[in-house]
Kinemage of the C-alpha trace (Angstrom):
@kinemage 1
@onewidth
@group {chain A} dominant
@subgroup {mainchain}
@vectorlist {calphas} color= white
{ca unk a 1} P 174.650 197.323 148.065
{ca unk a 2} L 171.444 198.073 146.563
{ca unk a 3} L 170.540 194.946 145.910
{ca unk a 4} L 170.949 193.930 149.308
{ca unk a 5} L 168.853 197.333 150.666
{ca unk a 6} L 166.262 195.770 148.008
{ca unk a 7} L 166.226 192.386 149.397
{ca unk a 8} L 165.574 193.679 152.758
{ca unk a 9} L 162.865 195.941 151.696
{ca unk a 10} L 161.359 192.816 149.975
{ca unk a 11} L 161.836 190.404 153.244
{ca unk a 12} L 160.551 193.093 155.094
{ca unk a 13} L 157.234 194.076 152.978
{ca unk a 14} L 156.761 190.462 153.089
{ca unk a 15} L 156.721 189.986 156.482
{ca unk a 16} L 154.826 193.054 157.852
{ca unk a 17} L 152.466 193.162 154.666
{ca unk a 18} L 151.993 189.713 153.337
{ca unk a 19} L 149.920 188.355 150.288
{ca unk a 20} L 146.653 187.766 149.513
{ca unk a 21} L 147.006 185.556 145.970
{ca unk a 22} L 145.076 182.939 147.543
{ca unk a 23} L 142.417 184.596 148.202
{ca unk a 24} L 139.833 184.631 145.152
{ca unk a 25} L 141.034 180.362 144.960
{ca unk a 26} L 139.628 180.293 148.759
{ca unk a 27} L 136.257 181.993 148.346
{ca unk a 28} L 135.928 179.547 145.861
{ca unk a 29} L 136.925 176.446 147.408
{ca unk a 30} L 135.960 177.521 151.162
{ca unk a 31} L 132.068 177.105 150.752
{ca unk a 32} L 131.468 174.129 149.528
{ca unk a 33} L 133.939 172.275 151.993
{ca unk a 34} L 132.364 174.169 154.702
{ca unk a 35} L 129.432 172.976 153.558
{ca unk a 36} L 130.869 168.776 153.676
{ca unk a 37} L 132.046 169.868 157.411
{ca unk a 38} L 128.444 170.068 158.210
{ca unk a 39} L 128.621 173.547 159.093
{ca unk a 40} L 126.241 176.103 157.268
{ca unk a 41} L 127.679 179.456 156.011
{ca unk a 42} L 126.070 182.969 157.272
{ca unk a 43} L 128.346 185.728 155.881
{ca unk a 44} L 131.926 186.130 154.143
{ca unk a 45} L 133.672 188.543 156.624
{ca unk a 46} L 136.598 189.366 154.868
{ca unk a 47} L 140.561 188.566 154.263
{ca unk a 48} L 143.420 188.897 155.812
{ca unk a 49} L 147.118 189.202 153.977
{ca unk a 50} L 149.287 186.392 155.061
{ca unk a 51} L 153.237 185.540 155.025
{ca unk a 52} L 155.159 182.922 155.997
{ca unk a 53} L 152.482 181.090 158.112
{ca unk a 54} L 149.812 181.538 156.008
{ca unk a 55} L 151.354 182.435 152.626
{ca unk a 56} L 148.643 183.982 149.784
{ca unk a 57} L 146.351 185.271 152.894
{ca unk a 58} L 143.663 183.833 154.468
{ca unk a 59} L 139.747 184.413 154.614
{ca unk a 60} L 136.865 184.500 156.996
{ca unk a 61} L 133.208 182.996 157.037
{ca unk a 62} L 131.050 183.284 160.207
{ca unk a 63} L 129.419 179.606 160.077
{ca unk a 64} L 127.259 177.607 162.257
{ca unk a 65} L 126.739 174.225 163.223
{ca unk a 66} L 123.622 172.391 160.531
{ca unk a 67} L 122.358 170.232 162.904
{ca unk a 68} L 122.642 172.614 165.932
{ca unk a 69} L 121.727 176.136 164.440
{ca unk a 70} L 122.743 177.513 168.175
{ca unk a 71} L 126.582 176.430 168.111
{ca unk a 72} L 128.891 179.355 165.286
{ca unk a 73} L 132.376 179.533 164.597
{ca unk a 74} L 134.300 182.184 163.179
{ca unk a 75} L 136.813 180.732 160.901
{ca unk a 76} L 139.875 181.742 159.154
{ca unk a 77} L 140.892 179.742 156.247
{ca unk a 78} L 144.167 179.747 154.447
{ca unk a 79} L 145.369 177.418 151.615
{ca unk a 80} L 148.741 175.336 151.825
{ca unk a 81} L 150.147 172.754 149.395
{ca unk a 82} L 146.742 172.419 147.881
{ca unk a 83} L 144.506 171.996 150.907
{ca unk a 84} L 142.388 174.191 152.949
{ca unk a 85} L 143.839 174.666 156.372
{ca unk a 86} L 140.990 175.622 159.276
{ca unk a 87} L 141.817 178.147 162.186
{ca unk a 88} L 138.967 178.518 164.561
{ca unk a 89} L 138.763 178.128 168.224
{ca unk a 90} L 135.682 177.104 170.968
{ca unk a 91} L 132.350 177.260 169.235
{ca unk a 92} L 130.404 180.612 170.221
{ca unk a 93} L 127.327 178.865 171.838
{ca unk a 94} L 123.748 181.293 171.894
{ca unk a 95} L 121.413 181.764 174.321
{ca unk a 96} L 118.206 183.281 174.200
{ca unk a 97} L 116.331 185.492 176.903
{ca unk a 98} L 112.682 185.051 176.912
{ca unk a 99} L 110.640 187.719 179.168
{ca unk a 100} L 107.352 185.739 180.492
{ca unk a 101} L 105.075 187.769 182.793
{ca unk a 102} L 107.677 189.778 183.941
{ca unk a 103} L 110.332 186.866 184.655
{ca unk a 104} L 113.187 186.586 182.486
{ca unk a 105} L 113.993 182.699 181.635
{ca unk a 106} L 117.038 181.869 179.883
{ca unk a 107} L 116.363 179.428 176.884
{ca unk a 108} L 119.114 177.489 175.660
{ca unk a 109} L 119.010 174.917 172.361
């Protein structure tokens, strides 16, 4: 009996609380493969526990694009089996305002 109540209080922690012993291995490994994906790395933003998606938790960078500074993605990274597995959806695309005499222009790169 109480190694059943146990082993539900383990599956349970597990699944509501996760992991995070990837981690320190993915702030490691993350930025220089970001770096080969010709993206450019602004800030760490922090990790996230994982479980049984994303087992050892996952990280975030906020990158952008190296050949179009204007184009950023906010990525989540996890590790499984041995390689780094990318999360991210559309690109978050900038635009500038520039106010000219009184007229506001949009400027787009």
């Amino acid at each position: 009996m109480i190694l059943s109540v146990s082993a539900l209080l383990l599956l349970f922690g597990y699944t509501t609380i996760g992991t995070s012993g990837n981690v320190e291995e993915l702030k490691i490994l993350a930025p220089p493969n970001i770096e080969e994906r010709g993206w450019e790395v602004l800030r760490y933003e922090g990790h996230k526990f994982g479980s049984w998606n994303k087992h050892g938790g996952t990280v975030w960078y906020h990158v952008r694009n190296t050949e179009n500074h204007s184009i950023q993605y906010r990525v989540q990274i996890a590790l499984w089996g041995g390689e780094l597995q990318y999360y991210y959806g559309k690109p978050e695309e900038l635009s500038r305002f520039n106010i000219d005499n009184g007229i506001l222009k949009q400027i787009t790169k």
